[in-house]
C-alpha positions as CSV (number, residue, x, y, z in Angstrom):
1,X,-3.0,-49.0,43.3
2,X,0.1,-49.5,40.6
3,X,-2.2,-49.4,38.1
4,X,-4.5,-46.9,38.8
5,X,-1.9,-44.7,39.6
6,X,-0.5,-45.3,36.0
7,X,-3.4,-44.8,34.6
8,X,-4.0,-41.5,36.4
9,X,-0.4,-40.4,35.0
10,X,-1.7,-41.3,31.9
11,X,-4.8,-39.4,32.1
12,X,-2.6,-36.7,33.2
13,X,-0.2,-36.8,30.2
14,X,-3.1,-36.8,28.2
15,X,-4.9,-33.8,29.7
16,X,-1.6,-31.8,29.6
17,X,-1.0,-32.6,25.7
18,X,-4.6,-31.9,25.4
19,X,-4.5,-28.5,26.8
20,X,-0.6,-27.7,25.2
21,X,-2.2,-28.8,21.9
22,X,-5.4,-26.6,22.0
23,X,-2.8,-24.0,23.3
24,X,-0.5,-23.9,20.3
25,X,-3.6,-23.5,18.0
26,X,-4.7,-20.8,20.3
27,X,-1.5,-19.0,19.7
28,X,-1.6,-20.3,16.1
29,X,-4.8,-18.6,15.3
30,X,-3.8,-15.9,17.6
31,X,-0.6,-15.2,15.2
32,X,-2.6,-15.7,12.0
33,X,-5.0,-13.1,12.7
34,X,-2.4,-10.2,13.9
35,X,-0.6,-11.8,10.4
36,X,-3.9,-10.6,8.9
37,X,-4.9,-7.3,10.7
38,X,-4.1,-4.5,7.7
39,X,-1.0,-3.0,8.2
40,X,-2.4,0.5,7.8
41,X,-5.2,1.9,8.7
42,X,-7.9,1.7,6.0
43,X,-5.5,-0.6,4.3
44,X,-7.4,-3.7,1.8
45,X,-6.3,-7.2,1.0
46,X,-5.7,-7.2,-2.9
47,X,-4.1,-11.1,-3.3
48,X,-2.5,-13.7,-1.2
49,X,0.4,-16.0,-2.1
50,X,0.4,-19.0,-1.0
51,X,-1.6,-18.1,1.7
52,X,0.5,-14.7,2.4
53,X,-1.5,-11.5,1.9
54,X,-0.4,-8.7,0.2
55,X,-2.1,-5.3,0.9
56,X,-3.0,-2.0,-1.0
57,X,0.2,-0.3,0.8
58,X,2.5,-3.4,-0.2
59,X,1.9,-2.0,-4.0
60,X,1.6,1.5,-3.1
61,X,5.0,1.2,-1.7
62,X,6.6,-0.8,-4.6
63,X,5.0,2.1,-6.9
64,X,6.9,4.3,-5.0
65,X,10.0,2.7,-5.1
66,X,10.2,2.7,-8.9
67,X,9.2,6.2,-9.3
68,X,5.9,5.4,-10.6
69,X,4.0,7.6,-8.2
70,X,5.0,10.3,-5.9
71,X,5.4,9.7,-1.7
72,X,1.5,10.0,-0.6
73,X,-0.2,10.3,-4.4
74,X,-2.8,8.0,-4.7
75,X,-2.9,5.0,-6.1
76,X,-6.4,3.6,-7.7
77,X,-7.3,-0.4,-7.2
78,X,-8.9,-0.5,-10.4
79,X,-6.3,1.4,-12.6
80,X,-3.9,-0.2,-15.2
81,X,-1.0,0.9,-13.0
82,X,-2.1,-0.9,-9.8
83,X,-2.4,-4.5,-11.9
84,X,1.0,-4.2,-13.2
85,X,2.5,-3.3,-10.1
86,X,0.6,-6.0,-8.1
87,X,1.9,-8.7,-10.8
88,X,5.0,-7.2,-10.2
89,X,4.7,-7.8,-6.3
90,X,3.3,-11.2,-6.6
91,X,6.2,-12.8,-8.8
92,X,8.8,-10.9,-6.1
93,X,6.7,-12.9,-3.4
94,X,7.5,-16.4,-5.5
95,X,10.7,-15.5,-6.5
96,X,12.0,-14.6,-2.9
97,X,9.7,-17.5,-1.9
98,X,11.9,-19.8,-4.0
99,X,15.2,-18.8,-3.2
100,X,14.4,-19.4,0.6
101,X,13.6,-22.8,-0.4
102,X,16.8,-23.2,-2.0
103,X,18.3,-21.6,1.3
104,X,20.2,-18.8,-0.8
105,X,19.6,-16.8,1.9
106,X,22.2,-18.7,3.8
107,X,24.9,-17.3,1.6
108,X,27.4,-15.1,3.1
109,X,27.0,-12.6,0.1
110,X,23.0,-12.6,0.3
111,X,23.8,-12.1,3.8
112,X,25.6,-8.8,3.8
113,X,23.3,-7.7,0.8
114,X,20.0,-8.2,3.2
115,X,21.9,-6.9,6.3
116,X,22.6,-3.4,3.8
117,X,19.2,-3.6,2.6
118,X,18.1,-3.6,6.5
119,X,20.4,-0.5,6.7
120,X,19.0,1.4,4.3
121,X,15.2,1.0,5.0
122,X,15.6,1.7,8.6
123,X,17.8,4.9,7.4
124,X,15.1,5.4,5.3
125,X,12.2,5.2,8.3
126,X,14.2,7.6,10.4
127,X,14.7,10.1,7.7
128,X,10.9,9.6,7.0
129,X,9.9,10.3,10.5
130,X,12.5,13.7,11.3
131,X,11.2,15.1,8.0
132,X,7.7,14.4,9.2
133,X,7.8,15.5,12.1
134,X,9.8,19.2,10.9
135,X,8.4,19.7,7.7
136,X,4.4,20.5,8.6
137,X,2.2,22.8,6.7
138,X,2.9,25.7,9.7
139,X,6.3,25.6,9.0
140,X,5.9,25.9,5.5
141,X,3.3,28.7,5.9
142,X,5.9,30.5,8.4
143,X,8.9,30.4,5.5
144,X,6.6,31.4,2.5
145,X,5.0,34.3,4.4
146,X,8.7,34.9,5.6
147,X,10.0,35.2,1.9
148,X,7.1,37.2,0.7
149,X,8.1,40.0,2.9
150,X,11.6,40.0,2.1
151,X,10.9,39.9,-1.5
152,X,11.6,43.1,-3.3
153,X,8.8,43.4,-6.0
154,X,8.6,45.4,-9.3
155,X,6.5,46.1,-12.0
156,X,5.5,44.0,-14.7
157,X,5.6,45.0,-18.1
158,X,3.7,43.7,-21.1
159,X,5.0,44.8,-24.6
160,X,5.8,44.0,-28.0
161,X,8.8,44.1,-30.2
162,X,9.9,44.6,-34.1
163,X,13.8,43.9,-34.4
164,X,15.0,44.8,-37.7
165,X,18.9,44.6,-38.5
166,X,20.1,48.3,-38.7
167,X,19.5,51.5,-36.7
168,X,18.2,53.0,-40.0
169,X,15.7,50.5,-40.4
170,X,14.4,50.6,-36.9
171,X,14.1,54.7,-37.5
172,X,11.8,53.4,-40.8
173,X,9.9,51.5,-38.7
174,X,9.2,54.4,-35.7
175,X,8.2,57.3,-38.1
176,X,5.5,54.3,-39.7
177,X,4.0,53.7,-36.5
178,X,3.8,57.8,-35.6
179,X,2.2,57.8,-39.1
180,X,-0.5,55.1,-38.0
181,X,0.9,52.0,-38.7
182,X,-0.2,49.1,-36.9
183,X,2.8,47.7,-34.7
184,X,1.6,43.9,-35.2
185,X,1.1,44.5,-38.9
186,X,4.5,45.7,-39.2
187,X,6.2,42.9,-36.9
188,X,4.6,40.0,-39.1
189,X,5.9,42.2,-41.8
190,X,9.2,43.4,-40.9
191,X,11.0,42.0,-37.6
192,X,13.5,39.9,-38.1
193,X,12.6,37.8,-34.5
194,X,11.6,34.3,-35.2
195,X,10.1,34.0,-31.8
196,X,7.6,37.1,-31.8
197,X,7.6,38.0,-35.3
198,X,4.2,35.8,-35.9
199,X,2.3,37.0,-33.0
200,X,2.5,40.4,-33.5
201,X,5.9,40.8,-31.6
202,X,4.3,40.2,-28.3
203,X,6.7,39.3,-25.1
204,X,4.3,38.7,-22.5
205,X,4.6,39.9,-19.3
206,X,7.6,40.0,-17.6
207,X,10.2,42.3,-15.2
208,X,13.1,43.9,-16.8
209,X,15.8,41.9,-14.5
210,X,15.0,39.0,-16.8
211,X,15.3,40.4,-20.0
212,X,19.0,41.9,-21.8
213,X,20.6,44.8,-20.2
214,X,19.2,46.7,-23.0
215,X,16.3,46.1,-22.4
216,X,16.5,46.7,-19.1
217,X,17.5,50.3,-19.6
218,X,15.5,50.8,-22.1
219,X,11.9,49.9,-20.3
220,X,12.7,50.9,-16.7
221,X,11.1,54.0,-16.9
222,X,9.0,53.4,-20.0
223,X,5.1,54.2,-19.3
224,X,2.2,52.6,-20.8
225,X,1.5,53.2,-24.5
226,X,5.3,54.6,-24.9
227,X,7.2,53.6,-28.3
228,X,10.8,52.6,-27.4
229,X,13.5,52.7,-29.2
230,X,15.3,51.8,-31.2
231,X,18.2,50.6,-29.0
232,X,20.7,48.1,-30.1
233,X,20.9,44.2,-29.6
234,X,22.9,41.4,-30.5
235,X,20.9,40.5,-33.4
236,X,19.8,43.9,-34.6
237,X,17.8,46.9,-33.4
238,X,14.8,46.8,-31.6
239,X,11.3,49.0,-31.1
240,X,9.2,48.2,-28.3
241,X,5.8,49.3,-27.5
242,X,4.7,49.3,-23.8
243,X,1.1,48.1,-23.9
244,X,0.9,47.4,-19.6
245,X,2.7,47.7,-16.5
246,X,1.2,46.1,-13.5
247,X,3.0,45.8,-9.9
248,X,4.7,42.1,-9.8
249,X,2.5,39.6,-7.6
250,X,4.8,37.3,-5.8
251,X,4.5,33.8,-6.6
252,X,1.5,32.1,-4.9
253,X,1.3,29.6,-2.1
254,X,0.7,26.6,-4.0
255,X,3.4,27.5,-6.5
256,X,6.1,27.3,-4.5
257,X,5.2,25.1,-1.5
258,X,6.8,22.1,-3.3
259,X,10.1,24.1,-3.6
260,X,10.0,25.1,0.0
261,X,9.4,21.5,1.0
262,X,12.2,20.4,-0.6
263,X,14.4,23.0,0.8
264,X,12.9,21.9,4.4
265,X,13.4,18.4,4.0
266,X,17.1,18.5,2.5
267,X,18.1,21.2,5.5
268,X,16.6,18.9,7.7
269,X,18.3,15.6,6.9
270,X,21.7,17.7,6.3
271,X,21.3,18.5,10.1
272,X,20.5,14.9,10.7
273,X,23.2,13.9,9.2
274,X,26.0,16.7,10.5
275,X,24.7,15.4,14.2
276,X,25.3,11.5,13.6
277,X,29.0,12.1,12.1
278,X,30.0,14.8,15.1
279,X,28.8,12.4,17.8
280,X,30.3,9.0,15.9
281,X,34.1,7.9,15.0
282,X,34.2,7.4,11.1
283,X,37.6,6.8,9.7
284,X,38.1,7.2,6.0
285,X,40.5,4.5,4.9
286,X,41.5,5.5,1.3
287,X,42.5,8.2,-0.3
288,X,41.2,10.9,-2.4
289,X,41.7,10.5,-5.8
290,X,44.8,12.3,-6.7
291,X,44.8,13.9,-11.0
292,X,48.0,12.2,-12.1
293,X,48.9,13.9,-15.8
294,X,48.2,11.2,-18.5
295,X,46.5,9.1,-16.3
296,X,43.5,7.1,-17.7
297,X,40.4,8.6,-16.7
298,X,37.2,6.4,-14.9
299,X,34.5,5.2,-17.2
300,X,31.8,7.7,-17.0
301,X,29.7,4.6,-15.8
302,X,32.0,4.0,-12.7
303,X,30.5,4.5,-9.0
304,X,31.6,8.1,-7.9
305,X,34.1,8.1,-4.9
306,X,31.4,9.6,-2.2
307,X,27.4,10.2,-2.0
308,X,27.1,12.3,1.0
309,X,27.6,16.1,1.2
310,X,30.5,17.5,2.7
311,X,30.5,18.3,6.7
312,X,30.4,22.0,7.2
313,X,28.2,22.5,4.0
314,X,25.9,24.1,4.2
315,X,23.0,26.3,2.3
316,X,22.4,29.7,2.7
317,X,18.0,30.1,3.8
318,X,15.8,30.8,0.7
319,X,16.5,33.7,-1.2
320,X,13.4,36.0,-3.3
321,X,15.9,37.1,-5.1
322,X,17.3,33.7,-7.0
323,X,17.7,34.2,-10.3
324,X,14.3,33.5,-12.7
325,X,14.0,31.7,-16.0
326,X,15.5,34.1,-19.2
327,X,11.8,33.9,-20.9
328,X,9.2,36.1,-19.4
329,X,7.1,33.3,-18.7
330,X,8.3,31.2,-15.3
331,X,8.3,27.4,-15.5
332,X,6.4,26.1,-12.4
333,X,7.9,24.0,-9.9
334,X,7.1,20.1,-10.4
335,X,5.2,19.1,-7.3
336,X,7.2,15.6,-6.5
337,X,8.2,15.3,-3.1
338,X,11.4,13.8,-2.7
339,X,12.0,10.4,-1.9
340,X,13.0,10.4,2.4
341,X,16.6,8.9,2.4
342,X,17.5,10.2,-0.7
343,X,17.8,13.8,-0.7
344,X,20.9,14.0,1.2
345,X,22.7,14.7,-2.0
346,X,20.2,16.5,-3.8
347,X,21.2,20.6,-4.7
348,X,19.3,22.5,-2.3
349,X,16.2,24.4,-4.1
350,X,15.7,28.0,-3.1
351,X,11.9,28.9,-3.4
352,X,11.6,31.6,-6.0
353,X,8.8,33.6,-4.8
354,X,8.8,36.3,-7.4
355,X,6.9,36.4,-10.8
356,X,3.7,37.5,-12.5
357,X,1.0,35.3,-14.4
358,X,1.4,35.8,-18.2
């Protein structure tokens, strides 16, 4: 009876190891595949190191990171850019790889550097998710089409130019053109502007706020076809001929939705981070830097003393009326969306939602 007991303890150790065995590889191959499940939806296995996969996103987000590509801008499998920035994700696998090997991470400094990097990605998630979640294409829509009809539109006006350097000359040049001159014959000829002079004088189109107070005054009432002039500027005296006036078209949705995104996402995050400092304690425990007179002055490569914008500051809502570019032709917008987590210090941007195409 001893011994068959025994053995049916055996048999019973052995069934229990059995089924704790097949149990961790169970769990084993359970963890492995919800290791391999893609991250993202529609997301593709590009390499594996040392058995680790890394995935489309992995290098979509390491593009990101170094400025390579713009938050949501694809990023093509089979481009140039997408090899070197896998390579680039494949030795920061081995190298991290290695120095938990060498149990660096045990270090108290690599400690407090990984706990900060922690910081900052998860700062960077919740900033991701606010702006998500506020900025939307309605609430775009609602502040563009809440711009365009504050905006206070004018005319456009499209006209060319002969500056000569006295009054006497300009006089010359407006009883040539009553006589039948040709106005782009005699700018090529006679005006003294390096920037018009070679294509017949011609400005463009553009609105009068832009231009010099003389010419301002000068065009605000001109019509089309008028001569103008001469009236004096600071590098000689002008004619102008009027050849169009059109009313001004505001700016167009696509033109300035990247401005207005920016100004979203940066009054979003200020709010964000306004609410976070009212409800916590943070203590400041040095001083601002007092100017001393002869005092040596920081290296202009030195840290400066704070990131953040100052509590309380804050931007006034999008003006139409901000001040445009001093050529008649309007630089677009560049359509990069900022980087979440990082445009708390950014200027604000006021959408500009004035100016004509040229």
């Amino acid at each position: 009876m001893a011994g068959l007991h025994g053995g049916t303890n055996a048999a019973g150790r052995g069934l229990w190891a059995g089924l704790a065995l097949a149990a961790a590889l169970l769990c084993a191959c359970s963890q492995k595949q919800v290791f391999e499940k893609p991250p993202e939806a529609g997301d593709r296995a590009v390499a594996t190191v040392n058995g680790q996969t890394v995935w489309t996103s992995d290098v979509k987000r390491e593009a990101v990171a170094q400025g390579m590509i713009s938050e949501g801008e694809p990023l093509d499998v089979s481009s140039d850019l997408f090899r070197q920035v896998l390579d680039e994700v494949v030795d920061q696998k081995l190298l991290a790889a290695e120095a938990l090997k060498r149990k660096l991470d045990k270090d108290p400094l690599a400690q407090r550097r990984l706990a900060a990097a922690r910081e900052r990605i998860l700062g960077d998630m919740l900033v991701e998710g606010v702006v998500d979640r506020a900025v939307t294409d309605q609430a775009v829509q609602t502040l563009y089409d809440e711009q365009v009809k504050r905006s206070k539109l004018t005319d456009e006006i499209h006209a060319r130019q002969i500056v000569v350097p006295t009054q006497a000359d300009a006089e010359t040049i407006k009883k040539q053109l009553a006589a039948g001159a040709a106005f782009e014959g005699l700018a090529l000829e006679r005006s003294t502007d390096p920037a018009t002079r070679f294509n017949g004088g011609d400005l463009g189109y553009f609105t009068t706020d832009v231009m010099p107070d003389a010419y301002e005054a000068a065009l605000k009432d001109a019509p089309k076809g008028a001569i103008v002039g001469p009236f004096k500027l600071e590098t000689g005296w002008a004619v102008v001929r009027v050849d169009d006036r059109r009313p001004e078209q505001p700016v167009s949705y696509e033109q300035a939705r990247p401005q207005i995104v920016r100004f979203l996402t940066y009054d979003e995050v200020r709010d964000l981070l306004k609410r976070l400092r009212d409800q916590a304690r943070v203590k400041v425990l040095v001083r601002a830097p007092t100017d001393v007179p002869g005092a040596p002055t920081e290296p202009a490569s030195a840290p400066p003393a704070s990131n953040l914008p100052a509590e309380g500051s804050g931007d006034a809502p999008p003006d139409t009326q901000a001040v445009p570019p001093a050529a008649p032709a309007a630089s677009k917008p560049a359509p990069a969306k900022p980087t979440a987590g990082r445009t708390a210090s950014s200027s604000t941007v006021t959408p500009a939602l004035r100016g004509g195409k040229p």
